[in-house]
C-alpha positions as a printed NumPy array, in Angstrom:
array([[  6.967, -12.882, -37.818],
       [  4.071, -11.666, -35.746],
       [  4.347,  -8.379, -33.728],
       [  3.204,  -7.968, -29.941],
       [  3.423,  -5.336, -27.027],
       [  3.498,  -5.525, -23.831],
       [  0.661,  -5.394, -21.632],
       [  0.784,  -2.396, -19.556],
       [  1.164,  -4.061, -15.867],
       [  2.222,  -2.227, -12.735],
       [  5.4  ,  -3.35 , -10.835],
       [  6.966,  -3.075,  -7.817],
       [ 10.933,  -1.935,  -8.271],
       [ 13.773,  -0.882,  -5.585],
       [ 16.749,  -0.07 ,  -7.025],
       [ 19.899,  -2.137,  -5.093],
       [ 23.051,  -0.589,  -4.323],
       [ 24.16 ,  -2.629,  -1.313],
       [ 23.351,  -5.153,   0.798],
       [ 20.128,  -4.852,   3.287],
       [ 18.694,  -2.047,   0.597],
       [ 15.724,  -4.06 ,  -0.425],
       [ 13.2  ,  -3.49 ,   2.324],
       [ 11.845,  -7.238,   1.7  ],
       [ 15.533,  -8.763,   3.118],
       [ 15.141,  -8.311,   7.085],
       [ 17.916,  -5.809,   7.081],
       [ 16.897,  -5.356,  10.991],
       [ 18.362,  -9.121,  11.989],
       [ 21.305,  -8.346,   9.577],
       [ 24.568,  -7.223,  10.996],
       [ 25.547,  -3.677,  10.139],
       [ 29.229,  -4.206,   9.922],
       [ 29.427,  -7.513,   8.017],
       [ 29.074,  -7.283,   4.153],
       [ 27.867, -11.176,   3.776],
       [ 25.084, -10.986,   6.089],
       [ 22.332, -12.785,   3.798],
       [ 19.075, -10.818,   2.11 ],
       [ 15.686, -12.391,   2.234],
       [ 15.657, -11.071,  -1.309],
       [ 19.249, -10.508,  -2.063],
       [ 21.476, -12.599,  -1.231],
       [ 24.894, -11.669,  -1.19 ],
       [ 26.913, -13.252,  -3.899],
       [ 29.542, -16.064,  -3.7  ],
       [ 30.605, -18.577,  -6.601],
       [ 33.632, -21.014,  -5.83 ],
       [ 35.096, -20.306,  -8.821],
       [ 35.165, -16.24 ,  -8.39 ],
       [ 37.379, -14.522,  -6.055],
       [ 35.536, -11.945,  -4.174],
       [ 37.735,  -9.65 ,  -4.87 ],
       [ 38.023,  -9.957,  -8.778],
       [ 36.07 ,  -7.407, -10.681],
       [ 32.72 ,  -7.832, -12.766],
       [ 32.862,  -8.464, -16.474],
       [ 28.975,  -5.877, -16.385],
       [ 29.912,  -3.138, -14.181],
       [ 33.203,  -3.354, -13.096],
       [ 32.873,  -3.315,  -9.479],
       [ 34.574,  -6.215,  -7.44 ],
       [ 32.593,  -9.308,  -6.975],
       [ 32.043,  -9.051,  -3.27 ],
       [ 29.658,  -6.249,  -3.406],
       [ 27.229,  -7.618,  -5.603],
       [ 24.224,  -9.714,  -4.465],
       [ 22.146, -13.018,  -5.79 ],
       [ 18.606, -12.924,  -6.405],
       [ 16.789, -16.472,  -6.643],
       [ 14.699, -16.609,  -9.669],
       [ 11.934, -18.511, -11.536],
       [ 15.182, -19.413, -14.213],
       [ 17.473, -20.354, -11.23 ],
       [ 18.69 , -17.137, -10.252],
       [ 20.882, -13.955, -11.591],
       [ 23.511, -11.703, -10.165],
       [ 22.706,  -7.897,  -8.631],
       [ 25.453,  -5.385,  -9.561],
       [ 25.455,  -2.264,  -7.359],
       [ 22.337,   0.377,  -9.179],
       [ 20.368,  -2.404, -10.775],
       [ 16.471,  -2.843, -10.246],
       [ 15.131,  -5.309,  -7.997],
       [ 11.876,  -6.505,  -9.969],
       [  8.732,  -7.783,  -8.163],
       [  6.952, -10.034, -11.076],
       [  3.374, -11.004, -11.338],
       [  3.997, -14.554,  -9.83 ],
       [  5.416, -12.483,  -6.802],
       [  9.179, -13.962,  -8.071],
       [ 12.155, -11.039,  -7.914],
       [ 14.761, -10.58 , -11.032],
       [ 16.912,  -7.996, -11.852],
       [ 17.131,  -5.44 , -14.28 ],
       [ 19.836,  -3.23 , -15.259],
       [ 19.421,   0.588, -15.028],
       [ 19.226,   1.456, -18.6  ],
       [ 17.05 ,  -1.093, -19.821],
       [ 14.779,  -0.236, -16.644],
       [ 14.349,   2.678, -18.216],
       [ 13.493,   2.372, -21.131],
       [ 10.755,  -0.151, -19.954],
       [  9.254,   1.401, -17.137],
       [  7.738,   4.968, -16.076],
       [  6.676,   6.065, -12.623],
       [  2.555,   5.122, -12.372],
       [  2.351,   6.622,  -9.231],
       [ -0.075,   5.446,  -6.133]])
């Protein structure tokens, strides 16, 4: 098996703890008091098969604070302190913290 690295590429990254964080989701038209309001970015998360208040297998919070991001692969759950990705087709995914980590450094301005 051949070996590669990654090509050392800038990103863009805000970590997401609620909803409105990401300054890409229009947080100004969203409602402060209402938890669903919907993210340009992050959406906030519903599946009809997952009570909102049952907790998450990955972090343990309930489901109802988490968020959705819409993705080249369809799209991925945000639990509260992961990274919200800008890729180099301008898509969003997210990351969790550790792994963030150990793949990215500051690079500055």
């Amino acid at each position: 098996m051949a070996k590669y690295r990654k090509k050392p590429v800038v990103i863009e990254a805000v970590q997401w703890f609620k909803n409105g964080d990401h300054p890409q989701d229009n947080s100004a038209r969203m409602q402060p008091d209402v938890e669903s309001c919907e993210g340009e970015v992050v959406r906030y998360y519903r599946h009809p098969g997952v009570p909102g208040d049952s907790l998450c297998e990955k972090c343990g919070n309930p489901h109802h604070v988490h968020g959705w991001v819409d993705t080249l692969e369809q799209g991925h759950r945000v639990c509260p302190g992961d990274w919200i990705i800008k890729g180099v087709q301008g898509e969003f995914y997210p990351c969790k913290p550790d792994i963030f980590a150990a793949t990215y450094e500051p690079a500055g301005d």
